[in-house]
C-alpha positions as CSV (number, residue, x, y, z in Angstrom):
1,X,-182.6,-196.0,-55.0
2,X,-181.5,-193.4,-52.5
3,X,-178.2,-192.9,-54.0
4,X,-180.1,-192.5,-57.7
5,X,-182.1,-189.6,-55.9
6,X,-179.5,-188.0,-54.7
7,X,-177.7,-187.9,-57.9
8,X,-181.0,-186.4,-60.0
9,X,-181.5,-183.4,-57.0
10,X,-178.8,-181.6,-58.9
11,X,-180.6,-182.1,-62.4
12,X,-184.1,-180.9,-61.1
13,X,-182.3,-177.9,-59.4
14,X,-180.8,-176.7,-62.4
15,X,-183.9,-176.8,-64.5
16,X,-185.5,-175.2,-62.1
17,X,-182.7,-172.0,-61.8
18,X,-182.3,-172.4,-65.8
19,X,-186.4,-171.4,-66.5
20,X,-186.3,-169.5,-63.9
21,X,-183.5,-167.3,-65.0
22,X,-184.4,-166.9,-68.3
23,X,-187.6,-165.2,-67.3
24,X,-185.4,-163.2,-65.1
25,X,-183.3,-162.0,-68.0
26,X,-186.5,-161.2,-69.7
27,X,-188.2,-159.2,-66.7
28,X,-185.0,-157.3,-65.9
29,X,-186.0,-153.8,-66.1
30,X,-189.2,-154.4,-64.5
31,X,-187.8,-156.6,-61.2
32,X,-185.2,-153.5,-61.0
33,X,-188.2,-150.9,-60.7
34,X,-189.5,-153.5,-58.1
35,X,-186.3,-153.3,-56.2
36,X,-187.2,-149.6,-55.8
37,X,-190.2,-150.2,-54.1
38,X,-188.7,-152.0,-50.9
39,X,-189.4,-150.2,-47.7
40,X,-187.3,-152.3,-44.8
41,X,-189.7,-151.1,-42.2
42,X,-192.0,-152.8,-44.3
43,X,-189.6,-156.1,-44.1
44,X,-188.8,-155.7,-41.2
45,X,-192.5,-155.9,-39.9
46,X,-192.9,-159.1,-42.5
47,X,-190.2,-160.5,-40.8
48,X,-190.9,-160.6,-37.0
49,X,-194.8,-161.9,-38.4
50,X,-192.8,-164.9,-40.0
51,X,-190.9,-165.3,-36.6
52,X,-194.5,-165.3,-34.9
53,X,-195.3,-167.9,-37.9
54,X,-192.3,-170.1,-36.9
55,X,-193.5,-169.9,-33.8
56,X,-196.8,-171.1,-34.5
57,X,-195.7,-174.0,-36.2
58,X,-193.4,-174.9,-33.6
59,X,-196.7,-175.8,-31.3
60,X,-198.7,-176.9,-33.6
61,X,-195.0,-179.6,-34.0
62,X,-195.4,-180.0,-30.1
63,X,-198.7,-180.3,-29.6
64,X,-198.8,-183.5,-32.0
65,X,-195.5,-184.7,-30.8
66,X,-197.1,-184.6,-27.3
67,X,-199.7,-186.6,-28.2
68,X,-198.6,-188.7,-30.7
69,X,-195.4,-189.9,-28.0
70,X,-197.5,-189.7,-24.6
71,X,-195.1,-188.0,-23.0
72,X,-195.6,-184.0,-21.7
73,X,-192.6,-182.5,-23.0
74,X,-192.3,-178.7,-22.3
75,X,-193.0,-176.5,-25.5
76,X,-190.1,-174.5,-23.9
77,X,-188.0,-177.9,-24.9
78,X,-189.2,-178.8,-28.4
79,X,-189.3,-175.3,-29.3
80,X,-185.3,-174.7,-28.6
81,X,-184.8,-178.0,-30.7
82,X,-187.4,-177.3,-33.2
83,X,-186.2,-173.7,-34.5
84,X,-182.2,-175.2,-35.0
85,X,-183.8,-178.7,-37.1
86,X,-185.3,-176.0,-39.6
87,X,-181.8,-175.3,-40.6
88,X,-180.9,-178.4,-41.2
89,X,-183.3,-178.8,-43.6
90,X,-181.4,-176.9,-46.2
91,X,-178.8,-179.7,-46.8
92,X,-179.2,-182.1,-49.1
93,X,-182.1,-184.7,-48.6
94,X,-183.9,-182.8,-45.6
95,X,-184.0,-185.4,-43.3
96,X,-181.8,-183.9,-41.0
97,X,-184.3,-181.7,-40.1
98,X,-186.3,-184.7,-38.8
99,X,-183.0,-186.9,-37.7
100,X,-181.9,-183.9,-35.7
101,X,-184.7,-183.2,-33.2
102,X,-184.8,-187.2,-33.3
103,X,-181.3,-187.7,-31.6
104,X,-181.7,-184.7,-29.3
105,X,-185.0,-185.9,-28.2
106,X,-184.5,-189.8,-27.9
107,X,-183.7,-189.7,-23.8
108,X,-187.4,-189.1,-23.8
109,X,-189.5,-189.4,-26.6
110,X,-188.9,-193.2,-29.3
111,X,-187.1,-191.1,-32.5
112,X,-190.1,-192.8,-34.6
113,X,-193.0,-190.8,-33.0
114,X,-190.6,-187.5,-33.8
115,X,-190.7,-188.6,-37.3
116,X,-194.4,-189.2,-36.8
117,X,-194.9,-185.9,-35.6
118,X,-192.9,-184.2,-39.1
119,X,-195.2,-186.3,-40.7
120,X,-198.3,-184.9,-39.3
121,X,-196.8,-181.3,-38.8
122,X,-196.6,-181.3,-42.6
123,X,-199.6,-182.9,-43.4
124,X,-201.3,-179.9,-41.6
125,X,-199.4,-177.2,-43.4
126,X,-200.3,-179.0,-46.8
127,X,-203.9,-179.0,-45.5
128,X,-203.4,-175.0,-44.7
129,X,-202.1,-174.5,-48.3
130,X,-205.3,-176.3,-49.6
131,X,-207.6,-174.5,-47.0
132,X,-206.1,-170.9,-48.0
133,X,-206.6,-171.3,-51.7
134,X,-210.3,-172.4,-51.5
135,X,-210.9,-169.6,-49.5
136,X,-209.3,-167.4,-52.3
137,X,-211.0,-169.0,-54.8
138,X,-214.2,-168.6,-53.3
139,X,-213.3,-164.8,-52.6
140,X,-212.4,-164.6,-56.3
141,X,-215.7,-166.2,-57.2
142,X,-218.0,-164.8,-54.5
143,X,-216.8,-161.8,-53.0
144,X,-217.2,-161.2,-49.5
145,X,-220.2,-164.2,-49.1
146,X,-218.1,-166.6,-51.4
147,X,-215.2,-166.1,-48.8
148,X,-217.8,-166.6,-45.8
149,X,-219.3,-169.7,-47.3
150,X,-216.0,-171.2,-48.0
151,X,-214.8,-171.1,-44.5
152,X,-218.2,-172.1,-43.2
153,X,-218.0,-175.4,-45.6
154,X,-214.5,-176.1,-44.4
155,X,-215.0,-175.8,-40.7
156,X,-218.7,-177.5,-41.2
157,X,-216.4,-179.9,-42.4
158,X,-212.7,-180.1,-40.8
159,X,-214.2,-179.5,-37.0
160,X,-216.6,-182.9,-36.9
161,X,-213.6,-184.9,-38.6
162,X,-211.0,-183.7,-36.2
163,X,-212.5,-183.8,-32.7
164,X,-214.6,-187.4,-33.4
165,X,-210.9,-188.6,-34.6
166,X,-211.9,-188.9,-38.1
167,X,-208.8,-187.4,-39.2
168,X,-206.4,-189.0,-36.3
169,X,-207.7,-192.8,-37.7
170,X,-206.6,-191.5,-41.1
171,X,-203.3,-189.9,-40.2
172,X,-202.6,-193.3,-38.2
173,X,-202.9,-195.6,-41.0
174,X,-200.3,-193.5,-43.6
175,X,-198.2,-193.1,-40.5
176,X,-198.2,-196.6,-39.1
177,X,-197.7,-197.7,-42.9
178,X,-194.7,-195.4,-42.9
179,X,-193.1,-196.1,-39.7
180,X,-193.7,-199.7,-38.6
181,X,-193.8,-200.9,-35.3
182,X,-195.3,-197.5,-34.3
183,X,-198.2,-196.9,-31.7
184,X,-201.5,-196.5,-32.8
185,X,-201.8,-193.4,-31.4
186,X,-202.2,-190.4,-33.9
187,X,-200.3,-187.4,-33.0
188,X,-203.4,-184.9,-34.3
189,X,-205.4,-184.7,-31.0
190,X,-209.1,-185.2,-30.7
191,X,-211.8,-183.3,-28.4
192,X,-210.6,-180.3,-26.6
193,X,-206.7,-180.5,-27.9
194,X,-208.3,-180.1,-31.3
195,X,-209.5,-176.7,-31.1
196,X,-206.0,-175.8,-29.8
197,X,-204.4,-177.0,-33.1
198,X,-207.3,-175.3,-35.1
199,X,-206.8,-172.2,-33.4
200,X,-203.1,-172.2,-34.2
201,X,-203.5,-172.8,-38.1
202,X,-205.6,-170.3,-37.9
203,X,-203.4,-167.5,-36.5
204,X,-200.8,-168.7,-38.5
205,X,-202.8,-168.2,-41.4
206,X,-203.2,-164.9,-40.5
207,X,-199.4,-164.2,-39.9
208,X,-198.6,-165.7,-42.9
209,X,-201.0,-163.9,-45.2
210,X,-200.0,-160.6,-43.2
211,X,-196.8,-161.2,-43.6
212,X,-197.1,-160.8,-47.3
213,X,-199.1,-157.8,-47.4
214,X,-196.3,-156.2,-45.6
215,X,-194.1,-157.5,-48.5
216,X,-195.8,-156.0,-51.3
217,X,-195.6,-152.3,-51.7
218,X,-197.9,-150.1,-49.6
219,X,-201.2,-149.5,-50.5
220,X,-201.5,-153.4,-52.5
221,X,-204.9,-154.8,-51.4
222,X,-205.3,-157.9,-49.4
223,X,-206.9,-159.9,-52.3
224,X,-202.8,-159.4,-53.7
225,X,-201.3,-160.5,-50.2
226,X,-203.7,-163.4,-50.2
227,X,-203.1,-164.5,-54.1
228,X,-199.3,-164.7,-53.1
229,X,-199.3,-166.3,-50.0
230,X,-201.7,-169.0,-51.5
231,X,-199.5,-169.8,-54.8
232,X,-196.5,-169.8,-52.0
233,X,-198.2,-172.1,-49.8
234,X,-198.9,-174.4,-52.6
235,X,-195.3,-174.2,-54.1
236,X,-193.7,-174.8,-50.5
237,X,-195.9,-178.2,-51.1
238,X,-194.5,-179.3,-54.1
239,X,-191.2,-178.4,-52.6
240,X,-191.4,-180.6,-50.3
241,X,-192.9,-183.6,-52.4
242,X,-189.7,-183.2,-53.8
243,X,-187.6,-184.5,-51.2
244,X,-184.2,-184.5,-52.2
245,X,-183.7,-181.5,-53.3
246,X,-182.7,-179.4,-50.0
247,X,-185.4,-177.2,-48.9
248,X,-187.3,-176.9,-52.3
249,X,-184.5,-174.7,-53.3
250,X,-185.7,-173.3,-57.0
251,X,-188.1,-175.9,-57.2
252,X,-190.4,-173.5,-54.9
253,X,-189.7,-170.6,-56.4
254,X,-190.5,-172.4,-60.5
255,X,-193.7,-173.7,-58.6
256,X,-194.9,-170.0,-56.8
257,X,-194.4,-168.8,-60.5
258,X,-196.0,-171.5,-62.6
259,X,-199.0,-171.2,-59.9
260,X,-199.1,-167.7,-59.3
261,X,-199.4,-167.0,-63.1
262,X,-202.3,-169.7,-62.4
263,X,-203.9,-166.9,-60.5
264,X,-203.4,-163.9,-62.8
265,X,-200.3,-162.7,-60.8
266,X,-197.7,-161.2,-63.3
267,X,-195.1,-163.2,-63.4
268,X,-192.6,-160.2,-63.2
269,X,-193.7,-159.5,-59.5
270,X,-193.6,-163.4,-59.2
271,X,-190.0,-163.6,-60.0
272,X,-189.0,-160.7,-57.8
273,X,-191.0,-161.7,-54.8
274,X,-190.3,-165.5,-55.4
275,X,-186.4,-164.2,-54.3
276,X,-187.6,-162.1,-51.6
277,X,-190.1,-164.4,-49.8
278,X,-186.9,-166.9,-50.3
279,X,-184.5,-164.1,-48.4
280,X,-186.8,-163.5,-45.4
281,X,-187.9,-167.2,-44.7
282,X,-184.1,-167.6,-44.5
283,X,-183.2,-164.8,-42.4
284,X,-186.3,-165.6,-40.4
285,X,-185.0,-169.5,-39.8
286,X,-181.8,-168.3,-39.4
287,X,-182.6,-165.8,-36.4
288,X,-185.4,-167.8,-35.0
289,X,-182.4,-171.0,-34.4
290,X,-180.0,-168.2,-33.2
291,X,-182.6,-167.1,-30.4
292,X,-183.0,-170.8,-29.9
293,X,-179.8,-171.5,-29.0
294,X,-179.7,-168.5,-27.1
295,X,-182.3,-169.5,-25.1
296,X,-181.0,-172.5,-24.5
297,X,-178.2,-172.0,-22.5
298,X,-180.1,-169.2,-20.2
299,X,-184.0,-171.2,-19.4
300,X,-182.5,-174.6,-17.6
301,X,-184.2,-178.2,-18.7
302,X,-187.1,-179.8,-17.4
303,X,-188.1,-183.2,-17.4
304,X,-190.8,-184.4,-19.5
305,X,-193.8,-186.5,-17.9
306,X,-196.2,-188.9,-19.4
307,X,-199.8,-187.2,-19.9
308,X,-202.8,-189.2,-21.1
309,X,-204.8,-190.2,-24.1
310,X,-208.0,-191.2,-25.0
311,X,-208.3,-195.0,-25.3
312,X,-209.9,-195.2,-28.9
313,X,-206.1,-193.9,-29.6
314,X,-204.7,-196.2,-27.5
315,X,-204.6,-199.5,-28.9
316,X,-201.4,-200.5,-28.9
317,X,-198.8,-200.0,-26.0
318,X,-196.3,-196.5,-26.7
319,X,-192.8,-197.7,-27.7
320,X,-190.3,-197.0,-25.2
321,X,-187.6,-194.5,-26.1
322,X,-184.9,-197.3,-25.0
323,X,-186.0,-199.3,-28.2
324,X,-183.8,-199.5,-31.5
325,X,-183.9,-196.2,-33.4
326,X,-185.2,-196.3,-36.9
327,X,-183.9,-195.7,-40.5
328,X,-185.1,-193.1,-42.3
329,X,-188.3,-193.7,-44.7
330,X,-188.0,-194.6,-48.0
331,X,-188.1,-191.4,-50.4
């Protein structure tokens, strides 16, 4: 099965880079006129917010790795192995962006709650795609009290189901289907460590959707910024639903057009800023592993220690990170 996947990854790609370079041939003239319109201050600010972004998910990935392994490791620690794994996850398959931080991490935490924790890490930023586009569409709809009563029905909502564990006794049952053998322990936390992870989606929400404001030419209004980050956010999900084609690569960038044009985007500014998001997520990855490293051989190791959960979360003993390492789940 796995070596069938791996064979159709090159198949999806090129269908992907075929329609989408027959729309570029089309939209030549026009994606050249866009060219013009760069300002690399202007990148350069969308840049370090996509760093800050990075760096966002990189707690919200700690904070649930935390929680889901019982075992306080310093952010400091998961953040220098996080930022290198999101390279990895432009070879083929993506999984070694999960089997990397696994191996690194296994003196202390059982690899299967760091799969657990990518899991859950991207179950959150699919629920962020979902969350930004209601808000859009509600903005669309609305105006300014459509947009307030769509984040006042989502966090009437996502709040209650999040700190009474609603959403933790969910996440456990497709990750303990998943990944056998596993605690029950959900990594999502409940009660106080919940509003830590809300308040981080939410910032990142803000980078993210700043971020493309300062990628579109100045003077383009935040209802723009917000259509494009939404139909990215939503294409970087079907990207990774397909999982064996390394990073989403085209497949994201068919997706942010097919859903874009969705949106009443033009699909010339699509294709042009479909390659430029694709450039600066790179160079953002790409410099945030660098500092990583960096910073890796100047701040010196702690030693992680086990911190607490809440029994209802508890009902099974935590593996122990001496125990067999797993294979990867099936695709």
């Amino acid at each position: 099965m796995r070596r069938a996947s791996s064979r159709l990854a090159p198949f999806i790609m090129l269908a992907a880079a075929l329609w989408l370079g027959g729309m570029l041939w089309e939209s030549a003239e026009t994606i050249t006129d866009l060219f013009r319109t760069i300002r690399p201050e202007r990148l350069a600010t969308a840049t370090v917010l996509i760093l800050l972004s990075l760096l966002t998910n990189g707690l919200i990935y700690a904070l649930i790795l935390r929680h889901a392994s019982g075992v306080r490791i310093p952010f400091s620690r998961v953040l220098r192995i996080y930022f290198p794994s999101q390279i990895a996850k432009y070879l083929p398959g993506k999984v070694w962006g999960i089997i990397y931080p696994a191996e690194r991490m296994a003196a202390s935490v059982h690899p299967l709650h760091t799969w657990q924790a990518n899991v859950e890490a991207i179950f959150w930023s699919m629920a962020q795609a979902v969350m930004v586009t209601v808000w859009l569409i509600s903005w669309q709809w609305g105006g300014g009290i459509g947009l307030l009563a769509g984040i006042g029905t989502l966090c009437a909502l996502l709040v209650p189901a999040i700190r009474r564990g609603w959403v933790a006794r969910t996440i456990t049952g497709i990750t303990g289907r998943l990944f056998p053998g596993i605690t029950g322990r959900a990594g999502t936390p409940t009660g106080k460590g919940s509003m830590c992870l809300l308040i981080l989606l939410l910032l990142d929400t803000v980078l993210y959707i700043t971020a493309w404001r300062n990628m579109l030419p100045a003077g383009s209004d935040l209802g723009e910024a917000w259509t494009m980050a939404s139909a990215y956010l939503l294409a970087w999900s079907a990207g990774v639903l397909v999982f064996i084609v390394p990073n989403g690569a085209f497949v994201r960038e068919a997706g942010f057009v097919a859903v874009g044009t969705l949106f009443g985007a033009p699909r010339d500014q699509l294709l042009f800023y479909a390659a430029l998001a694709r450039a600066l997520f790179m160079a953002a990855d790409i410099a945030a592993a660098l500092l990583a490293l960096a910073a890796a051989r100047i701040i010196p190791a702690t030693s992680p220690t086990p911190v607490p959960h809440e029994r209802s979360l508890s009902e099974r003993p935590a593996i122990s990170a001496q125990e067999h390492r797993p294979s990867p789940p099936a695709t």
